[in-house]
Every structure is written in C-alpha cells, then in structure tokens.
C-alpha positions as CSV (number, residue, x, y, z in Angstrom):
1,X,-13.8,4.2,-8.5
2,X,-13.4,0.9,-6.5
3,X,-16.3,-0.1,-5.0
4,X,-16.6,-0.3,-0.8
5,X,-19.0,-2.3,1.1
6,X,-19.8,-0.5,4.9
7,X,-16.6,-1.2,6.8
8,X,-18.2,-3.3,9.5
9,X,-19.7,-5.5,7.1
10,X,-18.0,-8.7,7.9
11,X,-15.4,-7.1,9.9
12,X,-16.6,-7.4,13.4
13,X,-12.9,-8.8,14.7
14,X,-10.8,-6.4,12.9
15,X,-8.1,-5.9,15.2
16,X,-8.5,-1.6,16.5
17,X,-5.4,-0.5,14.9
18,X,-6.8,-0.7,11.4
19,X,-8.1,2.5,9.6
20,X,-12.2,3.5,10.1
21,X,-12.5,2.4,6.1
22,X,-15.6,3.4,5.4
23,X,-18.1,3.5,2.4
24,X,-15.9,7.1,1.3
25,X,-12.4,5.6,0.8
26,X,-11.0,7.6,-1.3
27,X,-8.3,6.3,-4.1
28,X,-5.4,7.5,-2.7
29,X,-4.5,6.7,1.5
30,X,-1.8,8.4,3.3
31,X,-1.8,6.8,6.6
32,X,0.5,8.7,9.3
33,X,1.8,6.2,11.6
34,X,2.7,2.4,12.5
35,X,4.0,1.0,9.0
36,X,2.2,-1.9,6.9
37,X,5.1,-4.2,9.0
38,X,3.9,-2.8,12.7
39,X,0.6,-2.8,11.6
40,X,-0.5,-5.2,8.4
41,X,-4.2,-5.9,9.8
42,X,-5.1,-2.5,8.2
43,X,-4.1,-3.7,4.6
44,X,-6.5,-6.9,5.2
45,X,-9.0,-4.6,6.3
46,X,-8.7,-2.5,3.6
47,X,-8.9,-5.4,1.4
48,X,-11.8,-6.7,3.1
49,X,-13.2,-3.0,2.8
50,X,-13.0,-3.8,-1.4
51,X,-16.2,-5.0,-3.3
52,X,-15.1,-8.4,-5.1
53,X,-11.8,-10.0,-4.7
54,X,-9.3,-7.1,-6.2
55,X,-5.3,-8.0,-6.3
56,X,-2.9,-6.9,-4.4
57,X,0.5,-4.8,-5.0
58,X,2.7,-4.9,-1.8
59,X,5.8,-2.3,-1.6
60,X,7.5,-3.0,1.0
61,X,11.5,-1.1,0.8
62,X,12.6,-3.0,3.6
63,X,11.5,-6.7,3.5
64,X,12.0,-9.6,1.4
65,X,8.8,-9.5,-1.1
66,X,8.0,-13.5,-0.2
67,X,8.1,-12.4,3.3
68,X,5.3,-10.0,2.7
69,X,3.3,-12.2,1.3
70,X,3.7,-15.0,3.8
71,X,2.6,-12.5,6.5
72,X,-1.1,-12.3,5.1
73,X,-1.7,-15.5,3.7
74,X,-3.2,-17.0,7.5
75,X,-5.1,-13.6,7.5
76,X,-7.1,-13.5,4.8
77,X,-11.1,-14.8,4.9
78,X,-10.9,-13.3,1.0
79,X,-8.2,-14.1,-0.8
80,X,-7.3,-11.8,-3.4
81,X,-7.3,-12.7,-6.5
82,X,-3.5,-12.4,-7.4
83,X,-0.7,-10.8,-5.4
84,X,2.7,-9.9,-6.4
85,X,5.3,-8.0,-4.0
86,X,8.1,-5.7,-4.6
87,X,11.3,-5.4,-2.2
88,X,15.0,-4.4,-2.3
89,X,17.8,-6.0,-2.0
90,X,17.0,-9.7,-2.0
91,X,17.2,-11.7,-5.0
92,X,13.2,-12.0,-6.6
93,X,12.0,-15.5,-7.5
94,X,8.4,-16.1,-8.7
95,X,6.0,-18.7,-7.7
96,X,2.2,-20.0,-8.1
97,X,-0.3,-20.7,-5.2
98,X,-3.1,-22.1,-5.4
99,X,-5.0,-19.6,-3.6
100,X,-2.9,-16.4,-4.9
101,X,-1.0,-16.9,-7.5
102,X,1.9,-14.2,-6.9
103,X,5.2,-12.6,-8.3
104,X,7.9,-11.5,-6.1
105,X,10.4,-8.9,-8.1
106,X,13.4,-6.3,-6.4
107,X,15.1,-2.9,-6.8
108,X,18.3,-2.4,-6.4
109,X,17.9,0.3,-3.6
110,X,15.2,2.0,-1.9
111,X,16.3,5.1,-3.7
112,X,15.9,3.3,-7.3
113,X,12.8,5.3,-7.9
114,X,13.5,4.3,-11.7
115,X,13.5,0.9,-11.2
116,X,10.8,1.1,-8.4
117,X,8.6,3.0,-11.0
118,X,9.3,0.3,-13.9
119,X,8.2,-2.2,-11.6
120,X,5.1,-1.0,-10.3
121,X,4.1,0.4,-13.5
122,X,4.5,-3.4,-15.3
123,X,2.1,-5.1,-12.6
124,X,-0.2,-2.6,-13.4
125,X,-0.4,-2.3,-16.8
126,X,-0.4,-6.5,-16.3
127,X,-3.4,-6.0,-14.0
128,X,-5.4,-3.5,-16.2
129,X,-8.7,-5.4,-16.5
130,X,-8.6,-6.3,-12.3
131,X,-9.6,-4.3,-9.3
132,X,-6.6,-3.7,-8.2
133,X,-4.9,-2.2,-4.2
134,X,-1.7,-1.3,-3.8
135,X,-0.1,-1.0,-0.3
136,X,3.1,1.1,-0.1
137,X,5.3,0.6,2.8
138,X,7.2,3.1,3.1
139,X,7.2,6.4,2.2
140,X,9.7,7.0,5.2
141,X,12.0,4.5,3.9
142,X,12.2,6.2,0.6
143,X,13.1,9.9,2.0
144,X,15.7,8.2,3.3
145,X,17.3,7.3,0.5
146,X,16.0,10.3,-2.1
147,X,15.1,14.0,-1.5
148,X,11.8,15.6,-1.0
149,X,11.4,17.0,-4.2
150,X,12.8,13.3,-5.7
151,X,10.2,11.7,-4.0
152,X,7.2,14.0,-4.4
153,X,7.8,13.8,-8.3
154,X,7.8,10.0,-8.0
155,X,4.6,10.0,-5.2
156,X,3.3,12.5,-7.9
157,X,2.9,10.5,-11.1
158,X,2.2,7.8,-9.6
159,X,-0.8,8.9,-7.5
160,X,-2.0,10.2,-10.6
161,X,-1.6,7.3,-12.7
162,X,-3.5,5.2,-10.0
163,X,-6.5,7.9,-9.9
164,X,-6.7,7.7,-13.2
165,X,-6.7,4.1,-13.6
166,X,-9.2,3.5,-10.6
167,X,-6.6,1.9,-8.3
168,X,-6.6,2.3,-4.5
169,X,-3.6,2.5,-2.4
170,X,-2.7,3.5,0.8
171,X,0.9,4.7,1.5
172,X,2.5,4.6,5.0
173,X,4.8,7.5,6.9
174,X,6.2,8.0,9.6
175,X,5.6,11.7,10.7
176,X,7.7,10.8,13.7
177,X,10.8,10.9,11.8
178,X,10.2,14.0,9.2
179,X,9.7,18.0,10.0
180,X,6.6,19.5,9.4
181,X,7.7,20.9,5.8
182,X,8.0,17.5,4.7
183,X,4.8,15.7,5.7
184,X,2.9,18.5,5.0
185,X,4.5,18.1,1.3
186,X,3.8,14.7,1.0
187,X,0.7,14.9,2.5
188,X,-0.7,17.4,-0.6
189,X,-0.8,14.7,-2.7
190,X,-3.0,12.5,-1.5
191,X,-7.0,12.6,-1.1
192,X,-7.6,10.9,2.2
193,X,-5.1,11.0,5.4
194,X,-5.2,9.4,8.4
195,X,-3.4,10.0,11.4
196,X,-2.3,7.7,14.5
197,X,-3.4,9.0,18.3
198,X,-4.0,6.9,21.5
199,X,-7.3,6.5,20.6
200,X,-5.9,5.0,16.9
201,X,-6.8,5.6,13.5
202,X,-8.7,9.2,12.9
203,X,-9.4,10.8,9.4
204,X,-7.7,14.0,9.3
C-alpha cells in the first residue's frame, strides 16, 4: 500500500474543504460531494498526503485534459513526478515540462467506458514501477452517459485492478443528483467514503 505521512504534516494552510486524509487512507476514495473542478485543493492534499513524489492520473469527463493540469500546476509545493490527464471531446496533444512531464489523451464520449478503460489501463501499465494517484472526476458524469450496472462493471475492474496494483484513487459523485439505490451501489465498491456536510469533509 501507498505510504501516508500524518495529514497535517506540512499541511497547515490546506484550504477546509479538502478531505481529513489521514495516516488510514485507504486505496480506493469515494468522495460524495463538490467535484475535483469545485473542489481540486483535496486532490493536492491528497497528493501532499503521499509519501515521496507519486504521479498523477487526472479523469476529468468534462474538461479539456491540459486544462486540468494547468489548474494545479501554481498549487503544488511537491510536484509530482509525472502527470498525464484524460478528457473527452477535445482533441489530445502531448507535451514535456520541466517540472511534470505530462500526456494529455481523449475519449470519444463520457460513455466510452472502452476507450476510457484502454486509456487508463495504458498509463498504468506505463507507470508500473511509480507510486502512482489517480483522481476521477466524475462518477456523476459517467451515469449520465451509461447505466448503473455499465458503470459498476467498469468502477468494478478497475477498483480492483488499482488495489491490486497498490494505486490510490479517489473518485468524485454527486449524491445530489442520484437516488439512494444508485449511490448506495456505487458506494459498495469502494473502501473509504467520504461525505460533504456544513461542517465539510466527514468519513462515513
């Protein structure tokens, strides 16, 4: 498993919208709230959570994958040590920084789980020997586009495939905009949940 330094450690600024990380992460997040675009100071602080410098994976079914990255890169006080983004519906183009050296790639559709899959599944078999985080933005998004039972096969293997390769990620949904059945579906899968109140972030 990943390794997690105490979640104040260096974090004493961390905006109060981001998650309670804590020494327990588990490998697989389910946050129920704000998405990663309302909300992207919990991604940094989970990456800031992360022993070492880990790369990043940012899903994001909405937004233009360069956009993604450009909306951490005056965040970070650790760069990670590669990132590469994945979006829809904008054409991909790849690029080198010297601080992260990234790849931005497409899907056709939010509902391409195929294609989503491919993707996702070629980073990380390309990032095999890193720490690695993906951040998945959103789950919302997808049921949109796909049906529950689509999308908990998908969510499924690839939670799995993440456990096993000691890979953390942390998914976003909107519970807002599902019935109970639904987020209580998608919520199965995952080992760790947190859930948005007034008083923010609480591990459910």
């Amino acid at each position: 498993m990943t390794g997690v330094e105490s979640a104040g450690a260096g974090l004493d600024d961390a905006p109060a919208t981001a998650p309670p990380f804590g020494e327990a992460v588990p490998s697989n997040l389910l946050l129920l709230g704000p998405s990663m675009e309302g909300d992207g100071d919990a991604i940094v602080r989970l990456m800031e959570s992360v022993t070492g410098t880990p790369s990043l994976l940012a899903v994001s079914l909405l937004r233009d994958p360069d956009e993604q990255i450009a909306s951490w890169e005056d965040r970070w006080r650790k760069p990670p040590e590669a990132v590469a983004a994945i979006g829809c519906n904008h054409t991909g183009t790849t690029g080198d920084s010297a601080e992260t050296p990234y790849r931005a790639t497409t899907v056709a559709d939010p509902g391409d789980l195929t294609g989503l899959g491919i993707r996702i599944n070629e980073c990380l078999d390309a990032w095999q020997e890193r720490q690695c985080v993906v951040a998945f933005d959103s789950v919302t998004t997808m049921l949109q586009y796909a049906d529950t039972k689509q999308v908990f096969q998908f969510l499924h293997v690839l939670t799995s495939r993440m456990k096993r390769s000691d890979v953390m990620s942390i998914f976003y949904m909107d519970p807002d905009a599902h019935d109970a059945q639904t987020v209580s579906t998608i919520r199965s899968l995952f080992e760790g949940v947190y859930e948005w109140s007034e008083d923010g972030w609480e591990r459910s």
